[in-house]
C-alpha positions in Angstrom: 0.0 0.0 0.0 1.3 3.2 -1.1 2.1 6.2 1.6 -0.6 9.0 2.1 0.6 11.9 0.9 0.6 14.9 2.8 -0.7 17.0 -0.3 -4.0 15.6 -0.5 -6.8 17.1 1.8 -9.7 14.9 3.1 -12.6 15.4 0.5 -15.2 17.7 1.5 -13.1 20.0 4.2 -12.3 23.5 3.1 -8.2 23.3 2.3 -10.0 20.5 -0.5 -12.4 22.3 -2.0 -10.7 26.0 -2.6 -7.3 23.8 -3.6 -9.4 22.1 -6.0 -11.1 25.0 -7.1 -7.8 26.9 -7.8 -5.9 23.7 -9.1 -9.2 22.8 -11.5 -8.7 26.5 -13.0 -5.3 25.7 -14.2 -6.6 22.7 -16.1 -6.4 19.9 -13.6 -8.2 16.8 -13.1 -9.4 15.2 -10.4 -6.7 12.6 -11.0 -4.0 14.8 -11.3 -4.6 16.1 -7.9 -3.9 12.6 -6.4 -0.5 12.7 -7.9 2.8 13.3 -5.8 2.8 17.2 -6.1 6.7 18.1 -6.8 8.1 21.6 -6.6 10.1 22.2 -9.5 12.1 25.0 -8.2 13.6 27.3 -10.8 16.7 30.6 -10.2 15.8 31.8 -13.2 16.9 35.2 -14.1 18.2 37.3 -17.5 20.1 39.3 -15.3 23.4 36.4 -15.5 24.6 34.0 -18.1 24.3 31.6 -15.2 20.7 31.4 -14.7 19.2 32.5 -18.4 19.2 28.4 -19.7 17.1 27.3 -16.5 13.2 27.6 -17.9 14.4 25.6 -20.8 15.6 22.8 -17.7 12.6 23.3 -16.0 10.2 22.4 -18.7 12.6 19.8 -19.4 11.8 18.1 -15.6 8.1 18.9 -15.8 7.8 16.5 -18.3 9.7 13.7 -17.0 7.9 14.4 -13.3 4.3 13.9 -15.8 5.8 10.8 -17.3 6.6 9.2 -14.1 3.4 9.8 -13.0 4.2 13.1 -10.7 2.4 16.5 -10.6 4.7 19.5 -10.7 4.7 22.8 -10.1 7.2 25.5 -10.8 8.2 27.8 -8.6 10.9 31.0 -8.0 13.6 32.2 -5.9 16.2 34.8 -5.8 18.7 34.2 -8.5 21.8 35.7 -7.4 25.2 36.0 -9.5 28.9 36.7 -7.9 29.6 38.7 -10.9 26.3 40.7 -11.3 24.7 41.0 -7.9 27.6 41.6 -6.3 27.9 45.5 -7.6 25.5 47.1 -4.5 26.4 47.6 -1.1 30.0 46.7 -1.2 29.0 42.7 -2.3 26.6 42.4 0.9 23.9 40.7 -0.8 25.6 38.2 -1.9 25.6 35.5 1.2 22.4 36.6 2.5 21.0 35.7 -1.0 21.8 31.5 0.3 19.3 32.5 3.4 16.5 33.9 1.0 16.5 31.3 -1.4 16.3 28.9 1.7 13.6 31.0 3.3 11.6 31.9 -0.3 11.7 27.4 -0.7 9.9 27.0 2.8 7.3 29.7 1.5 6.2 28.3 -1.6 6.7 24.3 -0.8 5.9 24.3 2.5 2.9 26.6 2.6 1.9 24.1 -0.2 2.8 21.3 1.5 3.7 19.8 -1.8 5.5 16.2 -1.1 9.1 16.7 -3.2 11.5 19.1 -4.8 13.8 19.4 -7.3 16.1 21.7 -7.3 18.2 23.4 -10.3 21.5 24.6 -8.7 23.7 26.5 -11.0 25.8 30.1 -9.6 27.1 29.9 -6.3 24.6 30.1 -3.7 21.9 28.7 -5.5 23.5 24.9 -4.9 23.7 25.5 -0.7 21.0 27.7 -0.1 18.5 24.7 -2.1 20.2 21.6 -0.2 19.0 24.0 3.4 15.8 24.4 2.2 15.7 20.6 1.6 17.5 19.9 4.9 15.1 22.3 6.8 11.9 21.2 5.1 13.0 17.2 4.8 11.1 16.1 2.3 12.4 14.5 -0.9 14.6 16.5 -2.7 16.5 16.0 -6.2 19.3 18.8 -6.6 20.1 18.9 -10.8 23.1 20.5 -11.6 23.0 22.7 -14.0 25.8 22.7 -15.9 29.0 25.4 -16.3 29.4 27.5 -19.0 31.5 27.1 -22.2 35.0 29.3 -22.3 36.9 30.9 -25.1 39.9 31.7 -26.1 41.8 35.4 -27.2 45.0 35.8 -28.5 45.0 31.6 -28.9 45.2 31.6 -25.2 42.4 30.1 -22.7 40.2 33.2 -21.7 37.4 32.5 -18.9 35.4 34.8 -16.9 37.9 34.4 -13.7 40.5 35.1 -15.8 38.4 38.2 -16.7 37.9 38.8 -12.9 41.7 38.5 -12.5 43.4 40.6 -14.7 40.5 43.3 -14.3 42.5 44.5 -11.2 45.8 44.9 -13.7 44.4 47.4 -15.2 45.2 50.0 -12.8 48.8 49.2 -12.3 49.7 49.0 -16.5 49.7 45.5 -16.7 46.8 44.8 -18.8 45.4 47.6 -21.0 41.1 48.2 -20.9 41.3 47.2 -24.7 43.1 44.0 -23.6 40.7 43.5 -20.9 37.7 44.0 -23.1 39.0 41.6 -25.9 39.2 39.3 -23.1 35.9 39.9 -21.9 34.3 39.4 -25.7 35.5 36.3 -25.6 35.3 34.6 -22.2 31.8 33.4 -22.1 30.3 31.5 -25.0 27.3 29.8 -23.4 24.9 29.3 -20.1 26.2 28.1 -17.0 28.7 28.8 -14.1 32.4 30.2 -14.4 34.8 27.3 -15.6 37.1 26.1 -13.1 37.1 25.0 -9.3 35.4 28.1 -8.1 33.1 28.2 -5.7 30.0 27.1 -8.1 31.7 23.8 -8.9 33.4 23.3 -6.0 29.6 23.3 -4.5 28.2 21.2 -7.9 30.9 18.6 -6.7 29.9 19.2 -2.8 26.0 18.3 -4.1 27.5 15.0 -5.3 29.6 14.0 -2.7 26.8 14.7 0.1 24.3 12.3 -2.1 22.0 14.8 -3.0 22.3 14.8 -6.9 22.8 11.8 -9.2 26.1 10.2 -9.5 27.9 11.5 -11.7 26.2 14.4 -12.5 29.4 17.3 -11.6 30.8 18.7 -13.2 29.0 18.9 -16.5 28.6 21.4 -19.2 26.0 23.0 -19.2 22.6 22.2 -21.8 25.3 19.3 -23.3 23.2 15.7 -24.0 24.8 14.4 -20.9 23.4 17.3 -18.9 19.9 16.9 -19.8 20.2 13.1 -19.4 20.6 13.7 -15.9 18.0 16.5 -15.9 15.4 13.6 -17.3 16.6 11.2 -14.6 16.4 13.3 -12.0 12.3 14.0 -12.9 11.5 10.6 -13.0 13.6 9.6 -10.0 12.2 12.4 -7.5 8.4 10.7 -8.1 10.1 7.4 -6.8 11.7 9.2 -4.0 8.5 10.7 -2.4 6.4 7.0 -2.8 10.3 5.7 -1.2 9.6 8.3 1.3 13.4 9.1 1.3 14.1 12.6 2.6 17.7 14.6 3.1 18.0 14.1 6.4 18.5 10.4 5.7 20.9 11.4 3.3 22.5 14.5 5.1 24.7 12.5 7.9 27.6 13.3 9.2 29.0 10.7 7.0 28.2 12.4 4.1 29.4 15.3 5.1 32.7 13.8 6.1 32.8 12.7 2.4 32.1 16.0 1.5 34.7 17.9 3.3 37.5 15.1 1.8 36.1 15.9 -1.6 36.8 19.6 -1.5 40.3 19.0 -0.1 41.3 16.8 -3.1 40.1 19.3 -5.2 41.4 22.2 -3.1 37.9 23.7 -3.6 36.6 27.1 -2.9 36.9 28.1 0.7 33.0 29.3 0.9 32.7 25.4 0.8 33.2 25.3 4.7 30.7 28.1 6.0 27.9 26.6 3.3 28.1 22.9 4.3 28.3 24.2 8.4 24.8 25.7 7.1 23.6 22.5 5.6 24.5 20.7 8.2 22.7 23.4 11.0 19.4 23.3 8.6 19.3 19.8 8.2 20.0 19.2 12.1 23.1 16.9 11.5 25.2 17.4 14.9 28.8 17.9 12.9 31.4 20.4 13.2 32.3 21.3 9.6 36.0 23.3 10.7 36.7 20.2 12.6 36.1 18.0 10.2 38.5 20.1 7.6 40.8 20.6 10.4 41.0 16.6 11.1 41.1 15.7 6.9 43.2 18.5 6.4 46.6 16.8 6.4 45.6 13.4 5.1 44.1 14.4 2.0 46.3 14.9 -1.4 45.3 17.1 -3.7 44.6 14.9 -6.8 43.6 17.3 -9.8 44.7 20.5 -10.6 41.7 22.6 -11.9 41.9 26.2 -12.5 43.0 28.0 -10.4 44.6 25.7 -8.9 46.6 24.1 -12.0 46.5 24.4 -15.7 43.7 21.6 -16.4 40.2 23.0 -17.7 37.1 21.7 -15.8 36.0 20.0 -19.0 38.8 17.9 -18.1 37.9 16.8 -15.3 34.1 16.3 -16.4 35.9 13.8 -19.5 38.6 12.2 -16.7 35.2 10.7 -14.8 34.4 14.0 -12.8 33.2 14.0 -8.9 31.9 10.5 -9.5 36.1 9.7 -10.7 37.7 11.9 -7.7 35.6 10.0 -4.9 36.4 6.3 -6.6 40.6 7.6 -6.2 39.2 8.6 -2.5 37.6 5.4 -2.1 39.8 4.4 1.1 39.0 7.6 3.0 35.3 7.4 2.8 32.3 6.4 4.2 31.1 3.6 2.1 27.4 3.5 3.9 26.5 7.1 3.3 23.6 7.0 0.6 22.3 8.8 -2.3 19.3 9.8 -3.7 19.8 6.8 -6.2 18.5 4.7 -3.3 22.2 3.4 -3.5 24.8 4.0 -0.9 28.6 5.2 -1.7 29.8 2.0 -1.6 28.0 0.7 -4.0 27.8 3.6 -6.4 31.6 3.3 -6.8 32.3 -0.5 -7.4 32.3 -0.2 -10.7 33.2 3.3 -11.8 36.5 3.6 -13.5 38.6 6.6 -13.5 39.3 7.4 -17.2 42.2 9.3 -17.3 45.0 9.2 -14.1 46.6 12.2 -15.3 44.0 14.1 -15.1 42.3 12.7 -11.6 45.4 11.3 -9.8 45.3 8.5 -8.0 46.1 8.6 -3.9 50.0 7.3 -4.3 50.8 9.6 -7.1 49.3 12.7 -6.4 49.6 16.4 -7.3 50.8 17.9 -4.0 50.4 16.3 -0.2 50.3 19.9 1.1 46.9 20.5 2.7 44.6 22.4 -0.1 43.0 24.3 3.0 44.2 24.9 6.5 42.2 26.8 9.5 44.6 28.5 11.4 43.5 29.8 14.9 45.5 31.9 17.5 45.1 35.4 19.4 43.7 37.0 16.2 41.4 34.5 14.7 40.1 32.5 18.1 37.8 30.5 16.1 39.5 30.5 13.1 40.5 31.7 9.9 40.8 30.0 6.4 43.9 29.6 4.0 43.8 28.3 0.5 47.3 26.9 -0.4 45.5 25.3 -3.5 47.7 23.8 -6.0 51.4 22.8 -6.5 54.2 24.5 -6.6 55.8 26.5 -3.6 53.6 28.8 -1.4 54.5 31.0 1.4 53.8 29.3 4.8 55.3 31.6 7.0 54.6 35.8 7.3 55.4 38.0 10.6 54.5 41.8 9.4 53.4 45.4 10.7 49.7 45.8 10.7 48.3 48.6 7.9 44.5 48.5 8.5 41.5 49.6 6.2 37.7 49.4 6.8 36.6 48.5 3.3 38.0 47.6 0.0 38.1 51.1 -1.6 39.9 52.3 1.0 42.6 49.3 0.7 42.3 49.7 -3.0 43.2 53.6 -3.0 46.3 52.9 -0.5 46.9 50.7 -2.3 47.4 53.4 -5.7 48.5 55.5 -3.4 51.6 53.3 -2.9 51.0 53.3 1.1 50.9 49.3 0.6 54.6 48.0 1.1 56.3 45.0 0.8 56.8 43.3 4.7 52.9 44.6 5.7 50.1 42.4 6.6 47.1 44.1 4.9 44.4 43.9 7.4 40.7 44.4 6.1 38.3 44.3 8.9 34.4 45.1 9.4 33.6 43.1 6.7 32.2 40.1 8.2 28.6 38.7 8.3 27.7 40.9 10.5 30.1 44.1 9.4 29.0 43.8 5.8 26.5 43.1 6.3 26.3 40.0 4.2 29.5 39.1 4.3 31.7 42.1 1.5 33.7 40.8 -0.7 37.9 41.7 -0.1 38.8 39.4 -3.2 39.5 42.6 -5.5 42.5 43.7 -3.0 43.9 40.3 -2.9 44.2 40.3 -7.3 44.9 44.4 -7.1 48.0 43.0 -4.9 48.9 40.2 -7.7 48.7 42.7 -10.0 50.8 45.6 -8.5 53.5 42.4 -7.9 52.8 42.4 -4.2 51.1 39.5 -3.5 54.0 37.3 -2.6 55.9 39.8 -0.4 52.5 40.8 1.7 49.9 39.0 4.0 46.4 39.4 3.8 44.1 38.8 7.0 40.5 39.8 6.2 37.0 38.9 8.2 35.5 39.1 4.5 34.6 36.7 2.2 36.9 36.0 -0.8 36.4 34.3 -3.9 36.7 30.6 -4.8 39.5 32.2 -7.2 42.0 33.1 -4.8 44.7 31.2 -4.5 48.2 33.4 -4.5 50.0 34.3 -1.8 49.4 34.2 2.0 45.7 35.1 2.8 43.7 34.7 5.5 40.0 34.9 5.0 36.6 34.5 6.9 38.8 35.7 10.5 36.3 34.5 13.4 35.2 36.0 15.5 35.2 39.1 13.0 35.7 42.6 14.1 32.5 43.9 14.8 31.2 41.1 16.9 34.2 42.7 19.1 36.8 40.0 18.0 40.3 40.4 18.2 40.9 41.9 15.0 39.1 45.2 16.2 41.4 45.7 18.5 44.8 45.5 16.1 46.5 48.7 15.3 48.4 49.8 12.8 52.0 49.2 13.3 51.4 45.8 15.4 53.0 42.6 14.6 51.3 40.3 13.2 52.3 36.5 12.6 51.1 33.8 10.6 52.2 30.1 10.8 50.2 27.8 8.3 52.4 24.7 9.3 51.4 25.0 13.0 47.7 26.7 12.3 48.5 30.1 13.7 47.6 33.6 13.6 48.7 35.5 16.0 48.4 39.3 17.4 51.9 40.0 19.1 50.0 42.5 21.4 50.7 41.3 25.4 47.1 40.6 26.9 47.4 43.9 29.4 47.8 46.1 26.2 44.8 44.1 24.5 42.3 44.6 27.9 43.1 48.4 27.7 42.7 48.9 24.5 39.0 46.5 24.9 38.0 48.9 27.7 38.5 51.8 25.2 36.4 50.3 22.2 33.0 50.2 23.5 30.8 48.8 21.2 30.8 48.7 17.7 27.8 50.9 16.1 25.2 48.8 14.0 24.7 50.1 10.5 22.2 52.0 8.8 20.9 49.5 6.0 17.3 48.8 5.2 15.6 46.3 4.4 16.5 42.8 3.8 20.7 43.6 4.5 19.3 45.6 8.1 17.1 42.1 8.8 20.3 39.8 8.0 22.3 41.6 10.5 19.9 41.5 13.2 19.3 37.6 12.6 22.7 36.2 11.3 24.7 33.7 13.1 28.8 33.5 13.3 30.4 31.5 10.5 30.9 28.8 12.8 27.4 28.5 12.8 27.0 28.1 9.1 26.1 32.0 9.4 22.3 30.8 9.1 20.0 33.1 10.4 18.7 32.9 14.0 14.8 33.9 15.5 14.4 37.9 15.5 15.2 39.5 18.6 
C-alpha cells in the first residue's frame, strides 16, 4: 500500500475544495490532484549567463515528473550572481541571498505542502541555499546540476570569466590595457552556466554530489550538453520514486556524508565558501557535525589529486571527461564512508564498485598525487580564536610563513586607494576588517584587494588577513579569510592597530596578534561597542538575525 501523501486534503473539508477550485482553473483533473505534487524549483533570471538556460531545464523536468506519474509545479527564488549581484552595497547581498533562497523554498513548498522538490542549482549560492531548504523542510529533494558554462579563447590563449575577474585588477597598475581587458571579456563566455574552473559554483556542484543529493555523476557537466539533460530527465522521473520511497535529506545528510564531502573539496582544493555553506547545511538539516573540525581533522591526510583552475593548468571539462566527482571519490575510495547514501536509493559504496577513472593524469590516484600539502588549512591563535581559512590550493611553492606590521582599512576602496597610493609595502600584513557577516552586512567581498595585490606584484611579499569573504579564485599568496570571531562582533581583529606585529604560521595553524594581553584589555576597555549600520531592508534584517560563521552563518529567530 502506497504512503498517504501529505498534499492531498480529506474530500469535503475547506483546504479540498478552494485547492481544488484553484488547481481545476489551471486545467487539472481530479486525478492529477492525487498525484505526488513536486516543486520544481527554478533561479531563473536574464540578469546572468548563469541562470538564463534554467526555464528551458525546468520544462525539461516537468515533463519527465508527468511521465513518471508526478504532478509539478514551478516555482521562484532569488537568482543571485557573484559577478552581477555583487555590484551594490559593497557585495553584501551576496551570502544573505543563500538564506532567501532557503527562506523563499519554505514559503512556496511548505505553505503548499507539496510532497518533493527538485532543485536546479547553477551560480554559487543557489547549490547550498537549495540543499538548506531541503534539509530544513525534509522532504524528498533532487538537486540537478545545471551545468558550467562554455569558455573561449583570445589571443590563442584560454580566456574564462575568472581570468576576466583576475586581470581586471591589472588594469590600474599597467599591466593589462582596458582594450586588452575588453577583448578578453568578448571572448570569455560562450554559453549558459557557471564560471569554468574549481570556483566556488563547482566546488559546490561537486559538494551536491559528494553529500548524495544529486545523481552520481552528474558534476561537473557542461551546461545544456546531452549528458546534462540526461541527468535533468533522470532526476524528474527519479524524484516521483523518491517521495512514494519516502526518502528525505535528512536520511541522506549525515555526518557521514558530510565527512565525504569535506575530503572531496580538499582533493580538489575547492573554494573556501565550501566550509561556512556545508556548516549551514549541516545546522538546517539538524546533523550534529562540526564542519571546521572536520577540515581541520582531513586536512593533512588528503592529497590534492587534480589541478583545476586556479589551482593548475587543467580545464574543468577535463575533469568532467577524466570521470568527474563521480572519478575523484572512486581515487578517494579508502578515505570514505562507504554506507552514506544517495538519492539513487544506492549507498557510496556501492555507487563506486564499478566506476573507473578514465584518465589518471587528469584525476590522480592517492599514491601519485599532485601535492600532499593541505589544499585548505584553519589557522586559529590570538587573532582569529575560532578561526581563519587559507587556501594553499595547488602545487608549486607557497608561502607558509609571514610576521609583518599591521596597515588596516575598513573597506575595499579604502585598501584599493592605498593601495594606488603606494602606502601598501612590501613586509605589511594588509588587514581588512568590518567586513564580516555581520560588518558587511552580508559578508563584503575583499577578493578585489587580494588580485589588485597580484597585479601591483605584491602578493608574494605581503599578507592578507580579512573577516571578509573571498572568492573561490583566490589562490596566490598568504591570505587569510573568513577571521572569526570578525571585528564587529568585538573580536580580536578590532582591536589591532596599525604598526602591530602580526604573525602567521600555516604549518602549525597560527595567527597571532603580538600584542601582550594587558595592552589588549586596555585597549577593549577603550572600544566600547561597535555601532550597527544604517541598512534597510533585507541587509538591516540579516544583521539582526545572522549567526557567526561557525554556525553556518544561518539566520537565528528575531530579537
Amino acid at each position: 500500500m502506497r504512503k498517504k501523501l501529505r498534499s492531498n486534503f480529506e474530500p469535503g473539508t475547506p483546504r479540498w475544495a478552494v485547492r481544488r477550485a484553484q488547481w481545476r482553473a489551471l486545467g487539472l483533473t481530479d486525478a492529477d490532484m492525487e498525484k505526488p505534487k513536486i516543486a520544481v524549483v527554478n533561479s531563473s533570471s536574464e540578469l546572468s549567463s548563469c541562470f538564463i538556460h534554467l526555464d528551458g531545464v525546468a520544462a525539461k523536468v516537468k515533463e519527465a515528473v508527468r511521465a513518471a506519474g508526478g504532478l509539478p509545479f514551478e516555482v521562484r527564488t532569488a537568482a543571485p550572481s557573484d559577478f552581477i549581484t555583487s555590484a551594490g552595497h559593497r557585495g553584501g547581498y551576496i551570502l544573505p541571498s543563500r538564506d532567501l533562497i532557503a527562506n523563499d523554498i519554505e514559503v512556496a513548498v511548505e505553505g503548499a505542502l507539496l510532497d518533493g522538490m527538485v532543485c536546479l542549482a547553477s551560480c554559487d549560492k543557489t547549490t547550498p541555499g537549495q540543499i538548506m531548504a531541503a534539509g530544513r523542510l525534509n522532504i524528498p529533494t533532487m538537486v540537478v546540476i545545471c551545468g558550467y558554462q562554455m569558455s573561449g579563447a583570445w589571443r590563442g590563449e584560454h580566456v574564462d570569466i575568472e581570468e576576466v575577474f583576475l586581470k581586471s585588477t591589472y588594469v590600474s597598475t599597467g599591466q593589462v590595457t582596458a582594450e586588452e581587458l575588453q577583448g578578453m571579456s568578448d571572448n570569455a563566455v560562450l554559453g549558459p552556466g557557471v564560471c569554468a574552473g574549481m570556483g566556488t559554483a563547482n566546488s559546490m556542484h561537486v559538494v551536491c554530489e559528494a553529500l548524495g543529493m544529486s545523481l552520481p555523476g552528474s558534476a561537473p557537466v557542461l551546461a545544456n550538453s546531452p549528458a546534462m539533460m540526461d541527468f535533468v530527465r533522470r532526476s524528474g522521473e527519479r524524484i516521483v520514486h523518491m517521495v512514494w520511497e519516502d526518502l528525505k535529506p535528512r536520511d541522506i545528510l549525515t555526518r557521514e556524508a558530510f565527512e565525504n564531502a569535506v575530503i572531496a573539496v580538499l582533493a580538489l582544493s575547492g573554494s573556501i565558501n565550501c566550509v561556512k555553506h556545508l556548516q549551514a547545511i549541516a545546522v538546517e538539516a539538524g546533523c550534529d557535525v562540526d564542519i571546521y573540525a572536520l577540515f581541520e581533522h582531513h586536512a593533512g591526510k588528503v592529497p590534492l589529486l587534480a589541478g583545476i583552475r586556479p589551482n593548475g593548468e587543467r580545464l574543468i571539462e577535463e575533469l568532467e571527461a577524466a570521470g568527474g566527482a563521480r572519478a575523484v571519490m572512486k581515487q578517494l575510495e579508502p578515505m570514505l564512508c562507504g554506507n552514506a547514501r544517495s538519492v539513487s536509493g544506492e549507498t557510496v559504496a556501492q555507487i563506486l564498485r564499478d566506476v573507473r577513472v578514465k584518465d589518471e593524469e587528469i584525476i590522480r590516484p592517492l599514491d601519485r598525487p599532485l601535492s600532499r600539502r593541505p589544499a585548505i588549512v584553519i589557522v586559529r591563535g590570538s587573532l582569529a580564536p575560532e578561526g581563519g581559512i587559507v587556501r594553499l590550493g595547488g602545487e608549486g611553492e607557497r608561502k607558509l610563513k609571514f610576521s609583518g606590521l599591521a596597515t588596516i582599512y575598513h573597506s575595499r576602496e579604502e585598501s584599493l586607494e592605498a593601495l594606488r597610493k603606494g602606502e601598501i609595502r612590501a613586509g605589511q600584513v594588509v588587514v581588512l576588517r568590518g567586513m564580516g557577516v555581520k560588518g558587511g552586512p552580508g559578508m563584503a567581498m575583499a577578493s578585489a584587494l587580494v588580485f589588485a595585490l597580484d597585479g601591483a606584484g605584491l602578493i608574494e611579499d605581503v599578507a592578507v588577513v580579512t573577516d571578509g569573504q573571498l572568492s573561490g579564485l583566490v589562490n596566490r599568496g598568504l591570505v587569510v579569510g573568513e577571521v572569526s570571531p570578525e571585528a564587529v562582533a568585538g573580536g580580536p581583529l578590532a582591536l589591532a592597530e596599525n604598526g602591530d606585529t602580526i604573525t602567521i604560521d600555516v604549518e602549525r595553524r597560527e595567527v597571532n596578534l603580538e600584542v601582550g594581553e594587558g595592552e589588549l584589555a586596555a585597549r577593549r576597555s577603550r572600544m566600547g561597542q561597535f555601532a550597527g549600520s544604517e541598512e534597510r531592508g533585507w541587509l538591516s534584517q540579516y544583521e539582526r538575525t545572522v549567526q557567526p560563521l561557525r554556525k553556518g552563518a544561518v539566520l537565528s529567530k528575531a530579537p
